[in-house]
Backbone as XML, in Angstrom:
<?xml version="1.0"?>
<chain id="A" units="angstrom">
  <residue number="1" name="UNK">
    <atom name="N" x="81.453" y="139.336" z="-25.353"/>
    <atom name="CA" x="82.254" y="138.489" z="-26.209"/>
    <atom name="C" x="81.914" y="137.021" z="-25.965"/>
  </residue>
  <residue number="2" name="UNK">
    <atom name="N" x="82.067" y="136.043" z="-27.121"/>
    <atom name="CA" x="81.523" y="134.722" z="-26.718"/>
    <atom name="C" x="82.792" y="133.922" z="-26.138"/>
  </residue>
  <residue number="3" name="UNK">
    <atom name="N" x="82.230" y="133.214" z="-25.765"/>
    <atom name="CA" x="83.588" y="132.181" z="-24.870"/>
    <atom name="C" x="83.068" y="130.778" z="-25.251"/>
  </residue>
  <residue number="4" name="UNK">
    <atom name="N" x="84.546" y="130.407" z="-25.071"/>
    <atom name="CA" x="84.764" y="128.767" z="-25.802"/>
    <atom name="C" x="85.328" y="128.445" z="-24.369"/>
  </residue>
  <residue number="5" name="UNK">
    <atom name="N" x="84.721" y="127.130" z="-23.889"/>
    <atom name="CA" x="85.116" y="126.483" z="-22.602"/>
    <atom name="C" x="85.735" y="125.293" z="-23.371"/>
  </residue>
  <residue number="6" name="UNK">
    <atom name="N" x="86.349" y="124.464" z="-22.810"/>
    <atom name="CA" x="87.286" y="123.086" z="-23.462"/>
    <atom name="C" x="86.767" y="122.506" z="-22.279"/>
  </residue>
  <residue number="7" name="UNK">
    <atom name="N" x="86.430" y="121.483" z="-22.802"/>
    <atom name="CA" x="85.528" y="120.084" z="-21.394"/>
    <atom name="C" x="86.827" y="119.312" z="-20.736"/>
  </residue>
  <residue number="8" name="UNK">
    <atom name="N" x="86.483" y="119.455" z="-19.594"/>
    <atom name="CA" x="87.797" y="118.798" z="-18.854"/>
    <atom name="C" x="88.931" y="119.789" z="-18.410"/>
  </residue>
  <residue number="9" name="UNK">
    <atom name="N" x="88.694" y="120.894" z="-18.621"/>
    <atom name="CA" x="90.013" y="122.344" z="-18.339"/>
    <atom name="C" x="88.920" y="123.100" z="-18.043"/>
  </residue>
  <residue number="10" name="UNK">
    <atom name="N" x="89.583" y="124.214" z="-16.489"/>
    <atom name="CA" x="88.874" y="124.896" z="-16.266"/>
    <atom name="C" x="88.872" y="126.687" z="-16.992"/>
  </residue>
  <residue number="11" name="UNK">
    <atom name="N" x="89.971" y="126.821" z="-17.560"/>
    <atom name="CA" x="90.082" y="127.943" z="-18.140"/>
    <atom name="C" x="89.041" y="128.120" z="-19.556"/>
  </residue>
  <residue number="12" name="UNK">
    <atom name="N" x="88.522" y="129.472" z="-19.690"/>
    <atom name="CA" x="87.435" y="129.793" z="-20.582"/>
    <atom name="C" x="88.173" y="131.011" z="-21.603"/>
  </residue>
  <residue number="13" name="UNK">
    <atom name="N" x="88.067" y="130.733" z="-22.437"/>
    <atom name="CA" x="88.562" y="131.780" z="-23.640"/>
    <atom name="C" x="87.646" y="132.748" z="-24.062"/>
  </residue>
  <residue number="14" name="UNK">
    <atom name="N" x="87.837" y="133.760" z="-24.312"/>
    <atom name="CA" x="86.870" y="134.436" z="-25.149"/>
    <atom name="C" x="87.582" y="134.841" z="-26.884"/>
  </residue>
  <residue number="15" name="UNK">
    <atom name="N" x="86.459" y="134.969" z="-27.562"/>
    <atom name="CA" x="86.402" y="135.022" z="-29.041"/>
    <atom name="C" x="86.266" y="135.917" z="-29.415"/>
  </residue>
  <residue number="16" name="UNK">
    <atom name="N" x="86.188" y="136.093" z="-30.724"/>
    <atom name="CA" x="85.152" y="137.249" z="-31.635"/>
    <atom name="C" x="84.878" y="136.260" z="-33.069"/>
  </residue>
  <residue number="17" name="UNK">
    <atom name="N" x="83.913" y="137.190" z="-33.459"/>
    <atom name="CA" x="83.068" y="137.213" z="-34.540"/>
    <atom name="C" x="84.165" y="136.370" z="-35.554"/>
  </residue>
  <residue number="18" name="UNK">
    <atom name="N" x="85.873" y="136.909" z="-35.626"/>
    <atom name="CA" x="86.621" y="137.065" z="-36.704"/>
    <atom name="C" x="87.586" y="135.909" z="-36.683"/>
  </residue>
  <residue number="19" name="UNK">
    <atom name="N" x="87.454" y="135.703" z="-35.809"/>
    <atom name="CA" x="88.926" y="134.198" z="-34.900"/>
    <atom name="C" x="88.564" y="132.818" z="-34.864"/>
  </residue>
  <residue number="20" name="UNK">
    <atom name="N" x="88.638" y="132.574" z="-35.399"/>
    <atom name="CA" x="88.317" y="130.507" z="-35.595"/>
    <atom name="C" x="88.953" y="130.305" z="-34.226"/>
  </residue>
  <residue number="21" name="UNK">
    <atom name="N" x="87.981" y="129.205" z="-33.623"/>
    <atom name="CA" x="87.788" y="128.376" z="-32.408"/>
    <atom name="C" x="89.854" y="127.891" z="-32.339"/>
  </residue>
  <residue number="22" name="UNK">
    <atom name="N" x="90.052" y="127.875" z="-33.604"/>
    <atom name="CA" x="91.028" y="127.017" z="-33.382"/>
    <atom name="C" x="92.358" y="128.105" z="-32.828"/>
  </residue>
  <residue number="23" name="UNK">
    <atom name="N" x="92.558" y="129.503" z="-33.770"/>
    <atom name="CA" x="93.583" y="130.296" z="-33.513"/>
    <atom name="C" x="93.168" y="131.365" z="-32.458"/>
  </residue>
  <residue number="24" name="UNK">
    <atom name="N" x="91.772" y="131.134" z="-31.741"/>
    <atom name="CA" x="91.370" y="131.564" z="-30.705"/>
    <atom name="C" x="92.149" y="130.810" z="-29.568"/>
  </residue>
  <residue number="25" name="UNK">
    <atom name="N" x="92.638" y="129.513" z="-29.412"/>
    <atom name="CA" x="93.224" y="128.131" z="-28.488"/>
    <atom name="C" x="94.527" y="128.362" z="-28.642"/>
  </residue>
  <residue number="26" name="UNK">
    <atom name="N" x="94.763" y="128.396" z="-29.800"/>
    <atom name="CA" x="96.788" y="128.650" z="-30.277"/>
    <atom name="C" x="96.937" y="129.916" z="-29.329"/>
  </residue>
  <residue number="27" name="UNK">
    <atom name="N" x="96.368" y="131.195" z="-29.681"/>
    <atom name="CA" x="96.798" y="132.443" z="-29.068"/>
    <atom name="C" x="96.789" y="132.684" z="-27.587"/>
  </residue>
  <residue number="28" name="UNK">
    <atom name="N" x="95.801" y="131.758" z="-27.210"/>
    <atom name="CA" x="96.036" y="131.802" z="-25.736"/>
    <atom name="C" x="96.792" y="130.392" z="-24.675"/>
  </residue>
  <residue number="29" name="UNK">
    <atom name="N" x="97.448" y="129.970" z="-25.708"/>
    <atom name="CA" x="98.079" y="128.269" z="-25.239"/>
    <atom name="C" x="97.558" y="127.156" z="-24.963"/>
  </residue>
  <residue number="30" name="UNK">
    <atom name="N" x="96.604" y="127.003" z="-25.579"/>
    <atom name="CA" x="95.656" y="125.842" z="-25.257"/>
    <atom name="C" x="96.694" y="124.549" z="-26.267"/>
  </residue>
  <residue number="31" name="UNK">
    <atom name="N" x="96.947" y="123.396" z="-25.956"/>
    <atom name="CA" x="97.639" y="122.271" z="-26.919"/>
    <atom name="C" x="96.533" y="121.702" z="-27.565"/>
  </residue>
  <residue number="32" name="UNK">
    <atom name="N" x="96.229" y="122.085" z="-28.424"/>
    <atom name="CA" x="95.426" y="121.694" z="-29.892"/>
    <atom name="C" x="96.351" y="121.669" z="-31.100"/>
  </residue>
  <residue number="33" name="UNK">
    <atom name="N" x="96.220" y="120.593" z="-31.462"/>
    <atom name="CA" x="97.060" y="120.135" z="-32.646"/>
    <atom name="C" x="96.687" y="121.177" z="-33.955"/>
  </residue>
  <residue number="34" name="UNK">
    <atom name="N" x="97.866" y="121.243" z="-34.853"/>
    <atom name="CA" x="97.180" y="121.608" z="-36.481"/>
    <atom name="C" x="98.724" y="121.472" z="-36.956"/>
  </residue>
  <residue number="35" name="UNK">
    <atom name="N" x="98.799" y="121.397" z="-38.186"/>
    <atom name="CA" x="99.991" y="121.294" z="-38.955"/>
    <atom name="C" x="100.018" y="121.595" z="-40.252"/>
  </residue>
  <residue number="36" name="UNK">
    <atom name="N" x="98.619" y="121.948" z="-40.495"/>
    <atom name="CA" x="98.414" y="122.576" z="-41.802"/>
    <atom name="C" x="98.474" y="124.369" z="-41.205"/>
  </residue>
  <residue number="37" name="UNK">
    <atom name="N" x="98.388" y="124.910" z="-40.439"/>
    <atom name="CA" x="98.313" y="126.391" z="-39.945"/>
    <atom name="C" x="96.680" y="126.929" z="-40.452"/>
  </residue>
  <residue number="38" name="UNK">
    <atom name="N" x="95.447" y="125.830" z="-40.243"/>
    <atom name="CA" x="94.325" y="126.044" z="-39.882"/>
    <atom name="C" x="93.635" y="126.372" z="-41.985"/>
  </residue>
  <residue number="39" name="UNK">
    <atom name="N" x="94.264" y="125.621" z="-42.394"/>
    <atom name="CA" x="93.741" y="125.383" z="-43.940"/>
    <atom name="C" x="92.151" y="124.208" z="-44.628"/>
  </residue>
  <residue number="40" name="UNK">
    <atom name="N" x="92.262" y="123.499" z="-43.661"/>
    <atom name="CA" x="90.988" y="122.541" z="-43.473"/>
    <atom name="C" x="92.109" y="121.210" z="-44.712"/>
  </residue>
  <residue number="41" name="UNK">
    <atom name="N" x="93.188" y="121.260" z="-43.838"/>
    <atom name="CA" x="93.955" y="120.301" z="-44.578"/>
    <atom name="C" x="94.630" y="119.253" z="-43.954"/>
  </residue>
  <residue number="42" name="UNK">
    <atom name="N" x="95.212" y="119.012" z="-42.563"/>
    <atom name="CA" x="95.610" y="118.336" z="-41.591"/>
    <atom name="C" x="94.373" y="117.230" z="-40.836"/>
  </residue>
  <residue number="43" name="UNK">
    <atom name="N" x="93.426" y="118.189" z="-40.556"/>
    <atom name="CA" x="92.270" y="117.774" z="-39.820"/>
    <atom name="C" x="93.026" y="117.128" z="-37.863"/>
  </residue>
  <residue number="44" name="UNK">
    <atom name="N" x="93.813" y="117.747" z="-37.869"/>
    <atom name="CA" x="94.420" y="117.392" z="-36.741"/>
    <atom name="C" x="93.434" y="117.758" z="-35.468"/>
  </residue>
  <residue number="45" name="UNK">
    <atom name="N" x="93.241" y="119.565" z="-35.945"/>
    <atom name="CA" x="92.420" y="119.669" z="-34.988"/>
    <atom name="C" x="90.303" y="120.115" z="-34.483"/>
  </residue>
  <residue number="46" name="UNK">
    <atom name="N" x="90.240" y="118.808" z="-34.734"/>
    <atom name="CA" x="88.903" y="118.281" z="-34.343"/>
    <atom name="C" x="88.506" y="118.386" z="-33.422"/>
  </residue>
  <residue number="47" name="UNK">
    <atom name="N" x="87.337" y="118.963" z="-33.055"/>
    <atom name="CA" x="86.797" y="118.954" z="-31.812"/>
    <atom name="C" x="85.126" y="118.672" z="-31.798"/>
  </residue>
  <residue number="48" name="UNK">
    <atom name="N" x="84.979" y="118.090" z="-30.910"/>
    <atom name="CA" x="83.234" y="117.833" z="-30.636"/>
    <atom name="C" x="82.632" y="118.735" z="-29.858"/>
  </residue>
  <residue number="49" name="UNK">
    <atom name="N" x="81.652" y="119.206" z="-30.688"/>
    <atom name="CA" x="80.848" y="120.484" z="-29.675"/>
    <atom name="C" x="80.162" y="119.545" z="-28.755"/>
  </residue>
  <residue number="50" name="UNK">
    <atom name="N" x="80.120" y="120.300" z="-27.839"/>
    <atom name="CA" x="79.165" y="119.414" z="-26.439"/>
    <atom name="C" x="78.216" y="120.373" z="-26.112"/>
  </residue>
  <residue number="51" name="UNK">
    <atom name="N" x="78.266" y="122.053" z="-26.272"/>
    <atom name="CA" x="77.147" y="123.202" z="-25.979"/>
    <atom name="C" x="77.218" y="124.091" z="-26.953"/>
  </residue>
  <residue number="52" name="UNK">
    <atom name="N" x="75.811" y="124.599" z="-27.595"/>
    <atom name="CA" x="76.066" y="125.878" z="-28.289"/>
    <atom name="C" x="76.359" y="125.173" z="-29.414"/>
  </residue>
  <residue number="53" name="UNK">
    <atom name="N" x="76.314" y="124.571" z="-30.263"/>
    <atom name="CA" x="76.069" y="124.280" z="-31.358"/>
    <atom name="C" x="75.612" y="125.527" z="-32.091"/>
  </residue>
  <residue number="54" name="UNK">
    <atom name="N" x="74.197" y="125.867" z="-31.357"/>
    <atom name="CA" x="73.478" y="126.899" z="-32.323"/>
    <atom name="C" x="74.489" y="128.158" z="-32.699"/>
  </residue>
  <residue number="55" name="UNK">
    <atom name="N" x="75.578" y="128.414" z="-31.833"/>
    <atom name="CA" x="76.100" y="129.855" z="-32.178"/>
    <atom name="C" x="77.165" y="129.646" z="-32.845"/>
  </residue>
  <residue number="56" name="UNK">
    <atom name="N" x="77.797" y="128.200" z="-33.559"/>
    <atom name="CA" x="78.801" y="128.116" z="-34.672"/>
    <atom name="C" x="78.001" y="128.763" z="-36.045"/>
  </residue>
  <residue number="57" name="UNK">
    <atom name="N" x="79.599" y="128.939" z="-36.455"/>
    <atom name="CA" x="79.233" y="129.200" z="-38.123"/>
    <atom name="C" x="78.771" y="127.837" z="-38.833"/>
  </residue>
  <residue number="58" name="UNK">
    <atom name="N" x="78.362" y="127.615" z="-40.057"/>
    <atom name="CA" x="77.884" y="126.886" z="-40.732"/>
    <atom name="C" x="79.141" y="126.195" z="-41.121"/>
  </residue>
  <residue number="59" name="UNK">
    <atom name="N" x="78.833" y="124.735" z="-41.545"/>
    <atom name="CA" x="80.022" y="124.039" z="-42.480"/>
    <atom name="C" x="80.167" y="124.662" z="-43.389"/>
  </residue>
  <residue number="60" name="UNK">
    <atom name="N" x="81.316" y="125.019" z="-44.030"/>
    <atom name="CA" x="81.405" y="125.525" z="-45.644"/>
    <atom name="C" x="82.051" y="124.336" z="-46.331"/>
  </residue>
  <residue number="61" name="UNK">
    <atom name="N" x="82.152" y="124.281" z="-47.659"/>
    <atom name="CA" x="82.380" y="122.631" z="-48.661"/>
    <atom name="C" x="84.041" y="122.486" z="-48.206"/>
  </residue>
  <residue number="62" name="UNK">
    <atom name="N" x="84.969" y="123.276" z="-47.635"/>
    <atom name="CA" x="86.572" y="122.796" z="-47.482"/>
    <atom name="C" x="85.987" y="121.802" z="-46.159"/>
  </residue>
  <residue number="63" name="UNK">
    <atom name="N" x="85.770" y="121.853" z="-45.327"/>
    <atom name="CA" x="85.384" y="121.403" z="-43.651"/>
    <atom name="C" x="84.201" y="119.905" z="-44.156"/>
  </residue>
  <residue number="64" name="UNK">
    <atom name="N" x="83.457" y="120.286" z="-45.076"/>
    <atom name="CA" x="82.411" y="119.115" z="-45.134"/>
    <atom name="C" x="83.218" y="117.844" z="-45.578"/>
  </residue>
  <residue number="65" name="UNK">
    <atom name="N" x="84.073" y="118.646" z="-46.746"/>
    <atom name="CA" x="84.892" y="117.293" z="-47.361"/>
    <atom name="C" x="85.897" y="116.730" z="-46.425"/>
  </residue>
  <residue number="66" name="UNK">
    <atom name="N" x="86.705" y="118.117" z="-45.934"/>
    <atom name="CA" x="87.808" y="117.142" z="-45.303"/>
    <atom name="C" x="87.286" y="116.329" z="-43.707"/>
  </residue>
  <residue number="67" name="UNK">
    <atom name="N" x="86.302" y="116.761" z="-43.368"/>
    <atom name="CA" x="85.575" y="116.117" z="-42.471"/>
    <atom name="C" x="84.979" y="114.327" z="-43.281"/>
  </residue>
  <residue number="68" name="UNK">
    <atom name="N" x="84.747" y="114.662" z="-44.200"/>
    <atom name="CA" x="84.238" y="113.152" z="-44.738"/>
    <atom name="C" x="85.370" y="112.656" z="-44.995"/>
  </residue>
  <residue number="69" name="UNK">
    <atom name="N" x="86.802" y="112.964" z="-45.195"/>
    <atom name="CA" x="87.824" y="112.182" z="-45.545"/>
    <atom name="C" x="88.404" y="111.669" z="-44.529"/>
  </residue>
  <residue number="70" name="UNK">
    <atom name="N" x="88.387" y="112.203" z="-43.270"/>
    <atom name="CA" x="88.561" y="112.353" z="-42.143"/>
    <atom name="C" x="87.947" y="110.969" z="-41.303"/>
  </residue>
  <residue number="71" name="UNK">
    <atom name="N" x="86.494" y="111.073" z="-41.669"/>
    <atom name="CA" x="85.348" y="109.783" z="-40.923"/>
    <atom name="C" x="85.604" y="108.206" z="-41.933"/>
  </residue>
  <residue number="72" name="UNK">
    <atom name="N" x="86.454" y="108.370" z="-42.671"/>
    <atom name="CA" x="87.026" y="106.974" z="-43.906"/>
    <atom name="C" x="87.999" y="106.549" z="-43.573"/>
  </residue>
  <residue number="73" name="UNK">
    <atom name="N" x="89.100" y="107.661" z="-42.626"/>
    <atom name="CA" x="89.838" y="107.461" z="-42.372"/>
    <atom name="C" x="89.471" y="107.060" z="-40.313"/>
  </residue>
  <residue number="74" name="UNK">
    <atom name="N" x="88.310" y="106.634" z="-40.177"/>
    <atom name="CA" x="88.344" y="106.333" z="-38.512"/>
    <atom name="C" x="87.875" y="107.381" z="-37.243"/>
  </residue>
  <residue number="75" name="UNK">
    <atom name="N" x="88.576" y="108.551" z="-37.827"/>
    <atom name="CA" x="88.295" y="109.750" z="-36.939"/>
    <atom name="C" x="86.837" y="109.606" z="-37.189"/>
  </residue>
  <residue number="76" name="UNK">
    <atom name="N" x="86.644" y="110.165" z="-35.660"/>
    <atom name="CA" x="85.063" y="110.742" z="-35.040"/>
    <atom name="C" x="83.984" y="111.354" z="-36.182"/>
  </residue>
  <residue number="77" name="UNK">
    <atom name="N" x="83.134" y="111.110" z="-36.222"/>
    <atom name="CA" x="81.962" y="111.691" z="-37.160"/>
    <atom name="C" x="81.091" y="111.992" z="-36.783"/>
  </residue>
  <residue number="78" name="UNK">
    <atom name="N" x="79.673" y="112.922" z="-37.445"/>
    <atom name="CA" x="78.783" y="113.314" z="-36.932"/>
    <atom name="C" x="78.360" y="114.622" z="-36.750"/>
  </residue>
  <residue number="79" name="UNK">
    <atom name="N" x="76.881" y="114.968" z="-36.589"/>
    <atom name="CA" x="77.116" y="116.568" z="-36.452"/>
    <atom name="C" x="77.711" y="117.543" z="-35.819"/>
  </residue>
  <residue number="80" name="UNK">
    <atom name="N" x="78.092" y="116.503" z="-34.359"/>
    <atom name="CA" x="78.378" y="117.757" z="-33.680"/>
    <atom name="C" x="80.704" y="117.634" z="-33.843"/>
  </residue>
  <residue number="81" name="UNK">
    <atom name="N" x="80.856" y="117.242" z="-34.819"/>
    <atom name="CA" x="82.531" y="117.000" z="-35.012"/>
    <atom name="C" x="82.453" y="118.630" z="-36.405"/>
  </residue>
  <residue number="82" name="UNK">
    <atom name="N" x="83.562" y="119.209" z="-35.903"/>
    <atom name="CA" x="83.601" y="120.395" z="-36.491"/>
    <atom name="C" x="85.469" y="119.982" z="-36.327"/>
  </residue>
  <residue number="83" name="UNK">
    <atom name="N" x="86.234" y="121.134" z="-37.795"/>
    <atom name="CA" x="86.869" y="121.254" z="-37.453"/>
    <atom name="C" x="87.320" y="123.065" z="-36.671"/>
  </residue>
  <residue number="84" name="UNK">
    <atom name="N" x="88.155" y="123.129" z="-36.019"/>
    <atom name="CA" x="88.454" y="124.436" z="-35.311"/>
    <atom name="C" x="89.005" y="125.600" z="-35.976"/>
  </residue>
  <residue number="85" name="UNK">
    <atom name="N" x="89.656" y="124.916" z="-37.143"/>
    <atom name="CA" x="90.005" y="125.669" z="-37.704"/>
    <atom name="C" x="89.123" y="126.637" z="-38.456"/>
  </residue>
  <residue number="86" name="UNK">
    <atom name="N" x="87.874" y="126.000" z="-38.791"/>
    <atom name="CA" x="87.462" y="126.340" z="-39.935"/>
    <atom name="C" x="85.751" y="127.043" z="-39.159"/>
  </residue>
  <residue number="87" name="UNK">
    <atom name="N" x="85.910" y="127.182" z="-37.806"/>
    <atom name="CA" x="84.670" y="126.971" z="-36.865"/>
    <atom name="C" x="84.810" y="128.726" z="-36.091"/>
  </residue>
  <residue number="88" name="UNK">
    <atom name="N" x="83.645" y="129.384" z="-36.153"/>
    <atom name="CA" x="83.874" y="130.704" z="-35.395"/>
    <atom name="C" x="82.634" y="130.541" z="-34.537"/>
  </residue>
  <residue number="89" name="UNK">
    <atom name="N" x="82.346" y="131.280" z="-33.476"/>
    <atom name="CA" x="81.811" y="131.721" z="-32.020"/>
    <atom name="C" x="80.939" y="132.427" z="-32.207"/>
  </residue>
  <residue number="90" name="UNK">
    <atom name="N" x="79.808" y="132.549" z="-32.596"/>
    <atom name="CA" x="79.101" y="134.023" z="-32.665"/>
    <atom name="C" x="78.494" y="133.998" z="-30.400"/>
  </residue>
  <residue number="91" name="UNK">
    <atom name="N" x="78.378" y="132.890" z="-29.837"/>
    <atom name="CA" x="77.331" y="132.926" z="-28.408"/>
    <atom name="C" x="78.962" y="132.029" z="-27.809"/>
  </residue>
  <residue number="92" name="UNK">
    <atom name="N" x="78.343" y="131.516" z="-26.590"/>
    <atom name="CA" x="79.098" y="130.532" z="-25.931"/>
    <atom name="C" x="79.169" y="129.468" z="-26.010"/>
  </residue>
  <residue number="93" name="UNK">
    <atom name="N" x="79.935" y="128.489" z="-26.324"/>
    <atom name="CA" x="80.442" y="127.085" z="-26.402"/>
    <atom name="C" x="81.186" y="126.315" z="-25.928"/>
  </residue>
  <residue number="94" name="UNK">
    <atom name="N" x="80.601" y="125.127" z="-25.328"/>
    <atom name="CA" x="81.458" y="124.231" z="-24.596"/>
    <atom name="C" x="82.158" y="123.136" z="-25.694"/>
  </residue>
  <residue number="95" name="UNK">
    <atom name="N" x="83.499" y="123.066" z="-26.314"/>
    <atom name="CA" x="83.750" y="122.317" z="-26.974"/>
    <atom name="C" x="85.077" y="121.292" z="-26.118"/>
  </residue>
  <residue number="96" name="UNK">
    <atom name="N" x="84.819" y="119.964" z="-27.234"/>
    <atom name="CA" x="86.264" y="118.890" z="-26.705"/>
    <atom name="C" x="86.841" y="119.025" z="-27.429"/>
  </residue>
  <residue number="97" name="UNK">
    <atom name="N" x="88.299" y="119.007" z="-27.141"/>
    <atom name="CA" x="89.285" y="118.917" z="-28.405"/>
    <atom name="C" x="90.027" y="117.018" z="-28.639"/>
  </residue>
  <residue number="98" name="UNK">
    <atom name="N" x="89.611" y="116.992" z="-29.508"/>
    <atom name="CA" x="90.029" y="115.439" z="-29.955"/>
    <atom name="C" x="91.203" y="114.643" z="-30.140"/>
  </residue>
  <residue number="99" name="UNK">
    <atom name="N" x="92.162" y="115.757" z="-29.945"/>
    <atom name="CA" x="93.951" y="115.680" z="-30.505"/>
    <atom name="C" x="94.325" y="116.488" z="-30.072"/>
  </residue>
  <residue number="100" name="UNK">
    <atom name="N" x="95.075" y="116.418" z="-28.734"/>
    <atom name="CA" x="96.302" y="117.277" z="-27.747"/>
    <atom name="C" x="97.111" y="117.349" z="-28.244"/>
  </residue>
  <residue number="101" name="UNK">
    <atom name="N" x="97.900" y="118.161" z="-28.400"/>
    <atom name="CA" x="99.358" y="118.465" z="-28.860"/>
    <atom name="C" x="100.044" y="117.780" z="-27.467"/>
  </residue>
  <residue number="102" name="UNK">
    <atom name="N" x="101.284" y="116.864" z="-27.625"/>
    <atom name="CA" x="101.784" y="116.764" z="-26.512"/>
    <atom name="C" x="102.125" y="118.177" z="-25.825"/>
  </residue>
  <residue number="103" name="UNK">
    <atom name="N" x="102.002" y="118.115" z="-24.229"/>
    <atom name="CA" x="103.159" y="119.111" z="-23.660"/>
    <atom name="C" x="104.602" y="118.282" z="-23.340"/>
  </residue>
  <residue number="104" name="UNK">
    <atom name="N" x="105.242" y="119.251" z="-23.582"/>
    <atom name="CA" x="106.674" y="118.814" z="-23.244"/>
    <atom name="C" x="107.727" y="120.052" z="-22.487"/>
  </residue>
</chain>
């Protein structure tokens, strides 16, 4: 199974084929923001790949746009800014997440 590491936390998740990076983090308690419930509409939760690039899925046109609305609005840009929601695991990946949910 592939695993998603978060840079700066030592705990490692594992994935599948079927689970976006992002409700792969929700299900196991990771504080990653979203408020749309992973629609490519919030853009809350952003993350920068740092490894493994090669084993994401491709951008599809919801993620390209709201990613460009996203970089107008200040947030981070660039190839390696994906959102999580919209992002699946096929190998292993070291990603950052850009927007903590507070803990409280």
């Amino acid at each position: 199974m592939p695993t998603i590491r978060v840079h700066g936390f030592e705990k490692a998740y594992q994935t599948n084929l079927t689970t976006s990076i992002l409700n792969t983090l929700l299900k196991n308690g990771f504080p990653i923001q979203t408020i749309c419930g992973g629609r490519a509409l919030c853009g809350r939760d952003l993350i920068r790949i740092r490894a493994g690039a090669g084993f994401l899925s491709p951008r599809r046109e919801a993620e390209t746009r709201r990613l460009a609305e996203l970089a107008s609005q200040g947030e981070p840009t660039g190839p390696d800014i994906r959102l999580a929601c919209q992002t699946y695991a096929r190998g292993d990946v070291e990603i950052e997440v850009i927007h903590l949910r507070n803990r409280t």
